[in-house]
C-alpha positions in Angstrom: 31.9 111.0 88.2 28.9 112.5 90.2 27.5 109.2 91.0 28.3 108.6 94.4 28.4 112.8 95.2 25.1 112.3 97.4 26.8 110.4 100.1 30.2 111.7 100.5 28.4 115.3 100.9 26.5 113.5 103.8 29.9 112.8 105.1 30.6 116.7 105.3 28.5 118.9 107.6 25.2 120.5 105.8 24.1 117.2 103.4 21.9 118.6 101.0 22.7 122.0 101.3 26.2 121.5 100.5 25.8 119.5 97.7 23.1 122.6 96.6 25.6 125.3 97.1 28.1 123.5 95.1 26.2 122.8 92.2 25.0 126.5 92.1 29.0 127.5 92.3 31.4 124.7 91.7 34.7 124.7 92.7 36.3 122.7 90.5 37.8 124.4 87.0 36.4 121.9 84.8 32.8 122.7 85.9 33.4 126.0 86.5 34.2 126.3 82.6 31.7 124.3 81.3 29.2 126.4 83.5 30.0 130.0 83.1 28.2 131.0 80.1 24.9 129.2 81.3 25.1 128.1 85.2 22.2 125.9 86.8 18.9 127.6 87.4 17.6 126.9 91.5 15.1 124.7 90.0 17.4 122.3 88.1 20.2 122.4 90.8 16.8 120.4 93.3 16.1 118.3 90.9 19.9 117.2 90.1 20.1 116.8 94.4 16.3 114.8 94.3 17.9 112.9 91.8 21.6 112.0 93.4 19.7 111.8 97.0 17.0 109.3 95.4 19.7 107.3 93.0 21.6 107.1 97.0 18.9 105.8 99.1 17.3 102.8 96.5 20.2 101.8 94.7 22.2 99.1 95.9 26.0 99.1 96.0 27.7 96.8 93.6 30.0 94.1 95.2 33.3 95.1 93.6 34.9 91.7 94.8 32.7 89.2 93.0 33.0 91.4 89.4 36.8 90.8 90.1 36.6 87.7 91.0 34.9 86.6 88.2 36.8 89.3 85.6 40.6 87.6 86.9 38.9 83.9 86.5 37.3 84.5 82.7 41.0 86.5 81.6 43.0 83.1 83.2 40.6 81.2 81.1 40.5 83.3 78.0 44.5 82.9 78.6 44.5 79.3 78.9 42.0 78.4 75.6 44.5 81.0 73.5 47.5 79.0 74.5 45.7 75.8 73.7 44.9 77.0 70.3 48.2 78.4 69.3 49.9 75.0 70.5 47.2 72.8 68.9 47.8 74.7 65.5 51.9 74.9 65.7 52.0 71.4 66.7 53.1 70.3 63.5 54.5 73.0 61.9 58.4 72.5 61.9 58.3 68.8 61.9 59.1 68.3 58.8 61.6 70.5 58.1 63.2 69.5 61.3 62.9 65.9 60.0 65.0 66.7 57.0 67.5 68.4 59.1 67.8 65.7 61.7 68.3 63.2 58.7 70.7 65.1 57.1 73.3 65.6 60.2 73.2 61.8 60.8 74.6 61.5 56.9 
């Protein structure tokens, strides 16, 4: 997940030029598989950095407590209108076998 890549490289000393070296030789095995027959040319490892630096500075973070706020609320209610269905249709089901049974015990 390279979304967020931009800022946590301006947490480390160097920023940009960091995140540059790194794209031009990753570290990690996954990338460094997926990149050895064909690594990143200069020009498209600045426009992958434009891009992450420009996706940092004008997007807005998401407020992660509202989304699970309102995720926990519609899974309660989703929870509750199941249970009302099941109990609205089984209402009835048994009744009159357990009719016949009670009847039959008081004989």
């Amino acid at each position: 997940d390279l979304s967020r890549v931009y800022e946590e490289g301006q947490d480390m000393a160097g920023g940009r030029a960091t995140l540059t070296a790194w794209l031009g030789a990753p570290a990690t095995p996954t990338m460094q598989s997926l990149l050895k027959d064909k690594p990143l040319e200069s020009d498209e490892i600045h426009a992958l950095v434009a891009l992450f630096e420009d996706r940092a500075t004008t997007s807005q973070p998401e407020p992660v407590g509202a989304s699970m706020v309102s995720f926990a609320i519609l899974g309660m209610l989703g929870a509750a209108l199941i249970l009302f269905a099941f109990d609205s249709l089984w209402k009835t089901r048994l009744r009159s076998v357990r009719r016949q049974l009670v009847e039959d015990s008081k004989i």
